[in-house]
CHARMM internal coordinates of N, CA and C (Angstrom, degrees):
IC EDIT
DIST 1 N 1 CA 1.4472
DIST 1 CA 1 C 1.5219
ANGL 1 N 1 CA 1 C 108.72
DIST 1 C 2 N 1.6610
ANGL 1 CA 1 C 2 N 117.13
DIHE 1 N 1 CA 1 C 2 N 142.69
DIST 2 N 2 CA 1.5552
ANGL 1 C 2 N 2 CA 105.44
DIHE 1 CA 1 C 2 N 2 CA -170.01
DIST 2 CA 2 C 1.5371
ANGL 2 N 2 CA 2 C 82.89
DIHE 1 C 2 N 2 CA 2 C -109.43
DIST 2 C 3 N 1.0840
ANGL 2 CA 2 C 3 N 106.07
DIHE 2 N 2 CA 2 C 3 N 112.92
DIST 3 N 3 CA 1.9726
ANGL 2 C 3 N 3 CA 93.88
DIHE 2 CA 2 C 3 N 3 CA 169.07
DIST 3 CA 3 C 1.4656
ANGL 3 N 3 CA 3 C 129.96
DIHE 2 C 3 N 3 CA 3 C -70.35
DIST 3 C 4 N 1.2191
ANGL 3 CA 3 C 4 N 92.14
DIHE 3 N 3 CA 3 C 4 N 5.26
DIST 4 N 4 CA 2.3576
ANGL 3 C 4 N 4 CA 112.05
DIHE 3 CA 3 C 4 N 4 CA -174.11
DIST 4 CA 4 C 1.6070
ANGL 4 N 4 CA 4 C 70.55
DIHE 3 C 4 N 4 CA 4 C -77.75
DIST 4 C 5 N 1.2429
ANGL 4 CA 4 C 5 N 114.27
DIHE 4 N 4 CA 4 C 5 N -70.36
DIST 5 N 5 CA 1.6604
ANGL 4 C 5 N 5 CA 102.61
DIHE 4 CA 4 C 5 N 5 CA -148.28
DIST 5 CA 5 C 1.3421
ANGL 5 N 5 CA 5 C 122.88
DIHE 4 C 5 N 5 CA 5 C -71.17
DIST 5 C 6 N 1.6251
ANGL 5 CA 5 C 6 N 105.15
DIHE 5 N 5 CA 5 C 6 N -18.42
DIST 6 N 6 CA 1.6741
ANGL 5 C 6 N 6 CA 89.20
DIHE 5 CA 5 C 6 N 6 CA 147.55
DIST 6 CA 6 C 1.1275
ANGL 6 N 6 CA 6 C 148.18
DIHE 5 C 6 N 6 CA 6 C -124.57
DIST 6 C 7 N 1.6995
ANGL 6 CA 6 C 7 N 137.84
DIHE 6 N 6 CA 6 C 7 N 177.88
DIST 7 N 7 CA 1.4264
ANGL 6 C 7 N 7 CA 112.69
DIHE 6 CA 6 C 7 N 7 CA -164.68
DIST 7 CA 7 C 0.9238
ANGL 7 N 7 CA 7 C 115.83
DIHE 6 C 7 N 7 CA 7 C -102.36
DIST 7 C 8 N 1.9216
ANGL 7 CA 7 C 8 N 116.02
DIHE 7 N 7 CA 7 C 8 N 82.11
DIST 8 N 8 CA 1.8069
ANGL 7 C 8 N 8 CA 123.91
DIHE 7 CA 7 C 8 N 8 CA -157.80
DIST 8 CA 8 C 2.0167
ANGL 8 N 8 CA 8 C 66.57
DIHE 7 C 8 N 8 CA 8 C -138.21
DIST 8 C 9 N 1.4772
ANGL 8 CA 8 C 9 N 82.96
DIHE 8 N 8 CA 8 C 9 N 151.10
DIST 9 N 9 CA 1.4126
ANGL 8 C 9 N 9 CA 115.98
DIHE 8 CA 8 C 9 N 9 CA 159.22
DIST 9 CA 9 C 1.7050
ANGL 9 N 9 CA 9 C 109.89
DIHE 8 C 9 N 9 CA 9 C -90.46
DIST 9 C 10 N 0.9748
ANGL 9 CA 9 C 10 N 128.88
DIHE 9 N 9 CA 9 C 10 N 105.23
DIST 10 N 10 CA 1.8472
ANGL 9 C 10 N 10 CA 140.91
DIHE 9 CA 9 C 10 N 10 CA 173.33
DIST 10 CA 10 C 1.3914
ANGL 10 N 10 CA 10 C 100.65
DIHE 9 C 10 N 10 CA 10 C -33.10
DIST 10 C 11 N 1.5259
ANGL 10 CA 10 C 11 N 121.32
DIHE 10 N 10 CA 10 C 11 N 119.55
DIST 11 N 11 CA 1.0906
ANGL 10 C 11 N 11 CA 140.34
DIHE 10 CA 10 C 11 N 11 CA -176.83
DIST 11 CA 11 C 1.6364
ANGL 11 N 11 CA 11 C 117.90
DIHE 10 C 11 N 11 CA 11 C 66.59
DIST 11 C 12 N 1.0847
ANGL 11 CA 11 C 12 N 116.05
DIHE 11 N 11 CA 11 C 12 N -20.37
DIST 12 N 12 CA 1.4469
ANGL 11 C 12 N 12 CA 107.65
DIHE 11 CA 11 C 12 N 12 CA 177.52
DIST 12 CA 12 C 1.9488
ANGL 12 N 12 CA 12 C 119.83
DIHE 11 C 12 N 12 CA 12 C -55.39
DIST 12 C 13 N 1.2817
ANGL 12 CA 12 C 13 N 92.95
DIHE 12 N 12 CA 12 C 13 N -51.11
DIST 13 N 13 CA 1.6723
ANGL 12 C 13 N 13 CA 87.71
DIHE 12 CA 12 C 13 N 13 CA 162.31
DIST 13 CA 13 C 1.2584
ANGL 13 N 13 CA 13 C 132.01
DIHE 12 C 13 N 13 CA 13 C -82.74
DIST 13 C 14 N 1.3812
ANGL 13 CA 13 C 14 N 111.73
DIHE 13 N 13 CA 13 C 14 N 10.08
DIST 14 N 14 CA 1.7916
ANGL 13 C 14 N 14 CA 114.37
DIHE 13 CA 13 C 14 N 14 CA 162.07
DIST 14 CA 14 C 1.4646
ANGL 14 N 14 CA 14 C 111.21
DIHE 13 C 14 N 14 CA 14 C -56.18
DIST 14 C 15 N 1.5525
ANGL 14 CA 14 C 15 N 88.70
DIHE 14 N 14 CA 14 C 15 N 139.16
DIST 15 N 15 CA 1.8391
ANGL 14 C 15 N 15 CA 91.82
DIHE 14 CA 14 C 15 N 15 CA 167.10
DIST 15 CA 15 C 1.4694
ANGL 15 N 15 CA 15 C 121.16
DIHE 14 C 15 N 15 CA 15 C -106.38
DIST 15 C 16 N 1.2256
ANGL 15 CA 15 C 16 N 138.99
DIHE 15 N 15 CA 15 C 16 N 116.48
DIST 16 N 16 CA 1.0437
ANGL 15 C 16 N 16 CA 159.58
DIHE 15 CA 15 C 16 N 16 CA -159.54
DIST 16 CA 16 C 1.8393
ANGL 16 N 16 CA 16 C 114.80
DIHE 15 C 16 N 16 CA 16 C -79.73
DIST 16 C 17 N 0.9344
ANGL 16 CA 16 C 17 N 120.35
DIHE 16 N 16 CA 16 C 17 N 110.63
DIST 17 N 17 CA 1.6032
ANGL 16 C 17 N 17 CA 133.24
DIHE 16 CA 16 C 17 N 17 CA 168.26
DIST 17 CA 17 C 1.9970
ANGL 17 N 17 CA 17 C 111.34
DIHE 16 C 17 N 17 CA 17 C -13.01
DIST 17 C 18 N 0.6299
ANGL 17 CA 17 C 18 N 108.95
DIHE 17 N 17 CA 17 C 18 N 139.95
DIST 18 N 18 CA 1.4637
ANGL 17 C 18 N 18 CA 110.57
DIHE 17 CA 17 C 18 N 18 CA 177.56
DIST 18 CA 18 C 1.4295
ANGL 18 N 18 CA 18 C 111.99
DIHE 17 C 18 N 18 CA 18 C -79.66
DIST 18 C 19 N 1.1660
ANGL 18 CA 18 C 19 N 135.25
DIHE 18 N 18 CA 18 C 19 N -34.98
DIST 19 N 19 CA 1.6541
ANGL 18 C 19 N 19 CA 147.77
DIHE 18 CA 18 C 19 N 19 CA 135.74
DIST 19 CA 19 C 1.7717
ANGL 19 N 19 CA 19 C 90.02
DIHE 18 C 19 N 19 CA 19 C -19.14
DIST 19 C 20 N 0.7826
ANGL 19 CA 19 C 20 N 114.65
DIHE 19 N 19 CA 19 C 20 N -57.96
DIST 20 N 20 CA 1.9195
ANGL 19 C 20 N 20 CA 118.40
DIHE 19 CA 19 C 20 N 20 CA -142.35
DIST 20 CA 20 C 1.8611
ANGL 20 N 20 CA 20 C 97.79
DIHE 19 C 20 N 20 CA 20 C -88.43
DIST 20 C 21 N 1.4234
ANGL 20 CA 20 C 21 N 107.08
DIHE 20 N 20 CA 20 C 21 N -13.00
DIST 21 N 21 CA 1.4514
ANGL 20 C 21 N 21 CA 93.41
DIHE 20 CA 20 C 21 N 21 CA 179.34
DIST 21 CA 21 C 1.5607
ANGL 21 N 21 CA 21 C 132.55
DIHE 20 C 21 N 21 CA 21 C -40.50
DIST 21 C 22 N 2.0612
ANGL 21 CA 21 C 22 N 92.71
DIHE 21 N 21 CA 21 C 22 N -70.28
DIST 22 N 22 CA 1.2717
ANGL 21 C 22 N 22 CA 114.62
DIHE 21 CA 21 C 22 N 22 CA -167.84
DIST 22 CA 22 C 2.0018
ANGL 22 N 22 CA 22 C 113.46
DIHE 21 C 22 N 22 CA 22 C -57.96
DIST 22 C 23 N 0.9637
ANGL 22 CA 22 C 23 N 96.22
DIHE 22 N 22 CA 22 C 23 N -43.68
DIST 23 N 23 CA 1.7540
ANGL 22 C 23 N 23 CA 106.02
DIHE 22 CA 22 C 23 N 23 CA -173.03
DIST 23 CA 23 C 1.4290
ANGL 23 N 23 CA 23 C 80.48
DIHE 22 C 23 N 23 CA 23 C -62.45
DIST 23 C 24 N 1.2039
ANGL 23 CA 23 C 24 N 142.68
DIHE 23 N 23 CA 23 C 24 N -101.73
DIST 24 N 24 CA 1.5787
ANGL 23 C 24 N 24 CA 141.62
DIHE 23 CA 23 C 24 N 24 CA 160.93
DIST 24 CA 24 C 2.0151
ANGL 24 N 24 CA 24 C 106.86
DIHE 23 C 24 N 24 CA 24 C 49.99
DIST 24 C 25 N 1.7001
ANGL 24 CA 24 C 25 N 79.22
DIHE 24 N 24 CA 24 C 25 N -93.75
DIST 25 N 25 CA 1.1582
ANGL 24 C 25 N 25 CA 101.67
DIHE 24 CA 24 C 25 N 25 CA 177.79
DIST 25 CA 25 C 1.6278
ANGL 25 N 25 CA 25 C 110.71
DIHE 24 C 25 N 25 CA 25 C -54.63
DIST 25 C 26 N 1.8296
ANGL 25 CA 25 C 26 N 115.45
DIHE 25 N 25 CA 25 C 26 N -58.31
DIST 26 N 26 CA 1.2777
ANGL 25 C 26 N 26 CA 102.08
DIHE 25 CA 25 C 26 N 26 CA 179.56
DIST 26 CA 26 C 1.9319
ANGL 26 N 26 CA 26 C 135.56
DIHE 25 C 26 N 26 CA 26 C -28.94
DIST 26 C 27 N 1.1309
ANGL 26 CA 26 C 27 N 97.41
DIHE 26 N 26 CA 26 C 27 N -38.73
DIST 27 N 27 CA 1.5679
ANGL 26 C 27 N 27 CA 119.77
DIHE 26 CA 26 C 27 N 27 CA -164.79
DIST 27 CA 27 C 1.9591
ANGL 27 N 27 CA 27 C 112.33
DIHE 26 C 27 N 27 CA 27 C -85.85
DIST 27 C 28 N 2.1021
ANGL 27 CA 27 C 28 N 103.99
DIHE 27 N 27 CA 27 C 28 N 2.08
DIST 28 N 28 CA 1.3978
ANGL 27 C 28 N 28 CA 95.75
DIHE 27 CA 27 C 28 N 28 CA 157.29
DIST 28 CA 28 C 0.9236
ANGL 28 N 28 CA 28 C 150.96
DIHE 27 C 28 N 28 CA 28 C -72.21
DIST 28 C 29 N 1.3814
ANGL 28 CA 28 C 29 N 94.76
DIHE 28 N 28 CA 28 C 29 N -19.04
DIST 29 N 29 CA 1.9278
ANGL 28 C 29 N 29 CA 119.85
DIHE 28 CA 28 C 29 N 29 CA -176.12
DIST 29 CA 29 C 1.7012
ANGL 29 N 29 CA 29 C 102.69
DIHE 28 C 29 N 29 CA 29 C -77.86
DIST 29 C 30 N 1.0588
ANGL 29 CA 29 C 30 N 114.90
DIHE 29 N 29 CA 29 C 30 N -20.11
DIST 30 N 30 CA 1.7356
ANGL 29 C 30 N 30 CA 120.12
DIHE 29 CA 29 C 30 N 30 CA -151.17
DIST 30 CA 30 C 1.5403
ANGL 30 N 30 CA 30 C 75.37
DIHE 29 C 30 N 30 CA 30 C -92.75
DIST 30 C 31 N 1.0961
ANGL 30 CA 30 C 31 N 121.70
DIHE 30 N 30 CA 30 C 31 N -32.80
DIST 31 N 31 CA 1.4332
ANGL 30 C 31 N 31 CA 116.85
DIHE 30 CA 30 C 31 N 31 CA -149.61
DIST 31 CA 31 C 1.1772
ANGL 31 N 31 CA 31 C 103.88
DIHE 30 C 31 N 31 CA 31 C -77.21
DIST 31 C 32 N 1.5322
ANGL 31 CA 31 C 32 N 108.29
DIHE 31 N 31 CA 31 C 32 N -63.10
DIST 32 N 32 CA 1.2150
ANGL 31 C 32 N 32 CA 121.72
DIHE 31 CA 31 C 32 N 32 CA -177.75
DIST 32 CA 32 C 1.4824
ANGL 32 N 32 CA 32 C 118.97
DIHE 31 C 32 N 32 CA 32 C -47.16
DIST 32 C 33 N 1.3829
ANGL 32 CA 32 C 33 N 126.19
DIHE 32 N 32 CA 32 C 33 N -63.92
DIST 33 N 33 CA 1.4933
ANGL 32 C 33 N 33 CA 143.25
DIHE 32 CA 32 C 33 N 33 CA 164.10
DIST 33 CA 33 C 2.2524
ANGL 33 N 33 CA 33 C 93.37
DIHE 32 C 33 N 33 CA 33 C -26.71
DIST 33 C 34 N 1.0427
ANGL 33 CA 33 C 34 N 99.97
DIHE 33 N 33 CA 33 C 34 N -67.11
DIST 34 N 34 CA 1.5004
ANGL 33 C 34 N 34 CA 105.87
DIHE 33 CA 33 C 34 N 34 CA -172.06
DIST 34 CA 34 C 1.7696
ANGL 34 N 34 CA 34 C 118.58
DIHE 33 C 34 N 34 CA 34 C -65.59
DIST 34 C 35 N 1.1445
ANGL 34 CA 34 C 35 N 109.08
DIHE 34 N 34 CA 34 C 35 N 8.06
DIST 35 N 35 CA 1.5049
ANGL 34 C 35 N 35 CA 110.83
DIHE 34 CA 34 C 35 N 35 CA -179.94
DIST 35 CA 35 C 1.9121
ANGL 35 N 35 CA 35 C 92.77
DIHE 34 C 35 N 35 CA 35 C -122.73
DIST 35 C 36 N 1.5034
ANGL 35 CA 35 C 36 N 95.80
DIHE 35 N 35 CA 35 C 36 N -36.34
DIST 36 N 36 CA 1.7437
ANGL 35 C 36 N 36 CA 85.54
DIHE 35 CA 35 C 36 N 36 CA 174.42
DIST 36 CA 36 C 1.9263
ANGL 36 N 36 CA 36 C 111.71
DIHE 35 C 36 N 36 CA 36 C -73.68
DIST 36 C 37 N 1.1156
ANGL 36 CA 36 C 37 N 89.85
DIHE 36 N 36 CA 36 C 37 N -61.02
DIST 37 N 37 CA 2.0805
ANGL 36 C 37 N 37 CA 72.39
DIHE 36 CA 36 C 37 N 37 CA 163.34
DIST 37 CA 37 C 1.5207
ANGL 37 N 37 CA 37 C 134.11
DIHE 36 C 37 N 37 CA 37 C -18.51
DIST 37 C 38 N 1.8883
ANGL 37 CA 37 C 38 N 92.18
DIHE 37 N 37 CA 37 C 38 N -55.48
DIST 38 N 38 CA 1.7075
ANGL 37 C 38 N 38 CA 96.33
DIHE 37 CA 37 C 38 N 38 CA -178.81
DIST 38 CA 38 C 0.9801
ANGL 38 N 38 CA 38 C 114.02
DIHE 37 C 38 N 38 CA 38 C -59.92
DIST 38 C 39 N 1.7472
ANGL 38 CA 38 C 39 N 117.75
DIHE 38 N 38 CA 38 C 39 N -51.22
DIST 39 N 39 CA 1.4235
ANGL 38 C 39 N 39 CA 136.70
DIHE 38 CA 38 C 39 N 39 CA 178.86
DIST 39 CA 39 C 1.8036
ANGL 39 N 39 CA 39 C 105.57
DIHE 38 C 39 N 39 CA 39 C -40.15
DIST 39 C 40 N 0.9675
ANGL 39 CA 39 C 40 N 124.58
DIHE 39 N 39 CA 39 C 40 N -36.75
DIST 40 N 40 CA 1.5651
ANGL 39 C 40 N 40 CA 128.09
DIHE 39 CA 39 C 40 N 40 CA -140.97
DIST 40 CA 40 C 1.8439
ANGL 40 N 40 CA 40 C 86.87
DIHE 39 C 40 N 40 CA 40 C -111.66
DIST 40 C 41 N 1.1037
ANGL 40 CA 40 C 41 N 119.84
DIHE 40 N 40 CA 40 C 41 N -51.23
DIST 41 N 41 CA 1.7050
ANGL 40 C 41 N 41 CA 128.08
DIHE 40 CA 40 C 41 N 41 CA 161.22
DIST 41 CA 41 C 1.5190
ANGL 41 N 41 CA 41 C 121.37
DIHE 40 C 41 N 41 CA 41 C -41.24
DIST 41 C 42 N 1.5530
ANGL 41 CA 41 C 42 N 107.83
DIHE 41 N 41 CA 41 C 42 N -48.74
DIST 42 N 42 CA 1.7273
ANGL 41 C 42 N 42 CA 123.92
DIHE 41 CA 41 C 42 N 42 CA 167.18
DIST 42 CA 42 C 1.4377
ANGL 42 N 42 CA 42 C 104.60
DIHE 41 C 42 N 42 CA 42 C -68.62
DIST 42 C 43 N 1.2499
ANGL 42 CA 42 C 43 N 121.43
DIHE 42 N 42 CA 42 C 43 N -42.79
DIST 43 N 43 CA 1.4699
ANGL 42 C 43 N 43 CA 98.47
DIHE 42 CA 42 C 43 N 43 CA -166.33
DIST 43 CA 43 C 1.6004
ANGL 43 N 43 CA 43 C 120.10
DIHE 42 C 43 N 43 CA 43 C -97.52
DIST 43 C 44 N 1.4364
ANGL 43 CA 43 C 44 N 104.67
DIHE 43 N 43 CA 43 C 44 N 17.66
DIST 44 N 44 CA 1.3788
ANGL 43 C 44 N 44 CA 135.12
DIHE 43 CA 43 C 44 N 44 CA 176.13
DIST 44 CA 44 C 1.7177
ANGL 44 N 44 CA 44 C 116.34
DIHE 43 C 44 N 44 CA 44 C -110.65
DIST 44 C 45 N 1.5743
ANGL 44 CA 44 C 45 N 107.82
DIHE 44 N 44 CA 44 C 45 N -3.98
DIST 45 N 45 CA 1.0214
ANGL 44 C 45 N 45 CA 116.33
DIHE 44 CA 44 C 45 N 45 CA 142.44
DIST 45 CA 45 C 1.7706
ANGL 45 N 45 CA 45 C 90.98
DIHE 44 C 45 N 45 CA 45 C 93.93
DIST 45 C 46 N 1.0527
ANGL 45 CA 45 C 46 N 123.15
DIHE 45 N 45 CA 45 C 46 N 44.96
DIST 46 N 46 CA 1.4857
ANGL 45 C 46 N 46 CA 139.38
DIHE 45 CA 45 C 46 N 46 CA -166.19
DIST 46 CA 46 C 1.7938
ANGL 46 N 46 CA 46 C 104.61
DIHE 45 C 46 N 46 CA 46 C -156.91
DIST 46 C 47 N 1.2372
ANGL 46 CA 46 C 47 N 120.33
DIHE 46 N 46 CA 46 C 47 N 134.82
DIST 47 N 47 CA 1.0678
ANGL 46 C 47 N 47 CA 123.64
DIHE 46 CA 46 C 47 N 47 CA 150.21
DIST 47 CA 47 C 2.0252
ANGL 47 N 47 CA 47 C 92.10
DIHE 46 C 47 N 47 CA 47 C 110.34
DIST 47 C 48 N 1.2544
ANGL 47 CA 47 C 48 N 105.62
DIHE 47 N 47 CA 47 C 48 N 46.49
DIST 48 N 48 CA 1.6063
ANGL 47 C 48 N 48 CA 135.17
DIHE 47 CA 47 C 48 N 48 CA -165.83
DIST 48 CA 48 C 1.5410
ANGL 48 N 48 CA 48 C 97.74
DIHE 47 C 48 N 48 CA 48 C -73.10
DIST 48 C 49 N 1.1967
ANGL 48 CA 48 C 49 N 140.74
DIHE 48 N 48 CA 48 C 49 N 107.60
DIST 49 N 49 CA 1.2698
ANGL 48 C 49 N 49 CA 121.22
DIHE 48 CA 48 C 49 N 49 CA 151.39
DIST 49 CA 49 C 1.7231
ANGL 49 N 49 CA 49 C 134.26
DIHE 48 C 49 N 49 CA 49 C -109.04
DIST 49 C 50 N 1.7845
ANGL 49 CA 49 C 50 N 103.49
DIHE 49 N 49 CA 49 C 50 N 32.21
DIST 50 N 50 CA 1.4979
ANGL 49 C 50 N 50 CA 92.62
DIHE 49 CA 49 C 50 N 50 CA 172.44
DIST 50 CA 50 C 1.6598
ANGL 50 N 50 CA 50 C 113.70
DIHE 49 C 50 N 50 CA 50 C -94.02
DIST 50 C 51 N 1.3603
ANGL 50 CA 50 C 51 N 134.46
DIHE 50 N 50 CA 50 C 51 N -152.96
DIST 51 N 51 CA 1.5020
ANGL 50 C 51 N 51 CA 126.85
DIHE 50 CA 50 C 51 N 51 CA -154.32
DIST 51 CA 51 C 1.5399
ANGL 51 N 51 CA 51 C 92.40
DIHE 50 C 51 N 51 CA 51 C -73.48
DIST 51 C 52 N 1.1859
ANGL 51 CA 51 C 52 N 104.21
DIHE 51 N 51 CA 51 C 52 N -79.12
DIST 52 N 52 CA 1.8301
ANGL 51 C 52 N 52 CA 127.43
DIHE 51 CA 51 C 52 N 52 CA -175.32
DIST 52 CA 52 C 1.6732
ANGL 52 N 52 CA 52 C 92.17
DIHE 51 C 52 N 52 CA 52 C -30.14
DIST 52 C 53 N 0.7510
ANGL 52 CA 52 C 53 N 143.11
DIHE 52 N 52 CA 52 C 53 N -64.24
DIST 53 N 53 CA 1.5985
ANGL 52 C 53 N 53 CA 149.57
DIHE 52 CA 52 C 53 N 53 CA -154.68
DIST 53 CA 53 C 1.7696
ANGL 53 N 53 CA 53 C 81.37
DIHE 52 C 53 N 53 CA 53 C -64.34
DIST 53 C 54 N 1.3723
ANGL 53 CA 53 C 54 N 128.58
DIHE 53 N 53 CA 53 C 54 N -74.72
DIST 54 N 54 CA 1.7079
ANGL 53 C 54 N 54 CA 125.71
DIHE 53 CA 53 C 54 N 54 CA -156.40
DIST 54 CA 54 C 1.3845
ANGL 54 N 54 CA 54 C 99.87
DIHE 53 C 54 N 54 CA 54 C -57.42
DIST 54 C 55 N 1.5428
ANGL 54 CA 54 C 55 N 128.81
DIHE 54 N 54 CA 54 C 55 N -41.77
DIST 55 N 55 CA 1.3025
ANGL 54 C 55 N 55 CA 142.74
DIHE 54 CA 54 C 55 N 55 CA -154.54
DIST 55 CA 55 C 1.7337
ANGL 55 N 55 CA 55 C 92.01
DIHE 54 C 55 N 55 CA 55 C -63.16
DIST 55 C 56 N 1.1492
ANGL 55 CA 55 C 56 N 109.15
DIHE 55 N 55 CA 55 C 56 N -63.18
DIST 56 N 56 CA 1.4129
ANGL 55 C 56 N 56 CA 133.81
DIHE 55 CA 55 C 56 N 56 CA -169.75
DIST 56 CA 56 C 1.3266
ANGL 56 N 56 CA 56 C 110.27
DIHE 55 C 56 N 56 CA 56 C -66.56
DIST 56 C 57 N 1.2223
ANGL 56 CA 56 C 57 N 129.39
DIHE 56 N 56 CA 56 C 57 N 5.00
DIST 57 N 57 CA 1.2904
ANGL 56 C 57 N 57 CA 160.80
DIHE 56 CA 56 C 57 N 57 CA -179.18
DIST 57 CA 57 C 1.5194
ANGL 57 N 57 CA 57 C 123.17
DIHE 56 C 57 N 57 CA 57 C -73.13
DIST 57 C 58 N 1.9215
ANGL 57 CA 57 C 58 N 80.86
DIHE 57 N 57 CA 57 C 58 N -75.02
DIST 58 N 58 CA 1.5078
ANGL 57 C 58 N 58 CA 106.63
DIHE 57 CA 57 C 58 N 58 CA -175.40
DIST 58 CA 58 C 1.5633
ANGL 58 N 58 CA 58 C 100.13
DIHE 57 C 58 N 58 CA 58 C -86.46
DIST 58 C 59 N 1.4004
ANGL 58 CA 58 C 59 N 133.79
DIHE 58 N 58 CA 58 C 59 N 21.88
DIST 59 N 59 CA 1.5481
ANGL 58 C 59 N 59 CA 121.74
DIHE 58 CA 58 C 59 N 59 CA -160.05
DIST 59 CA 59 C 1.7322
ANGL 59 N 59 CA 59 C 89.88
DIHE 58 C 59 N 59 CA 59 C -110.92
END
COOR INIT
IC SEED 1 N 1 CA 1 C
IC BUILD
């Protein structure tokens, strides 16, 4: 499948095993909680990833 030529996002229309649902689903909450942290860490002026920020890191 060339995905350039069509207008599908890669993996979004995969269908997933019936085994694979529940864990699936389990792992939204984790997700969510864990992207609002970063969010809430970045805008607190923490969670830096250009050079000076890593450098300043390890010092």
């Amino acid at each position: 499948m060339d995905v350039t030529s069509e207008q599908r996002v890669p993996l979004e229309d995969e269908v997933y095993a019936d085994w694979a649902l529940h864990p699936r689903e389990s792992l939204v909450r984790p997700r969510r909680e864990a992207r609002l942290a970063l969010a809430r860490d970045r805008f607190s002026g923490l969670g830096q990833s250009g050079t000076l920020a890593a450098i300043e890191s390890l010092a």
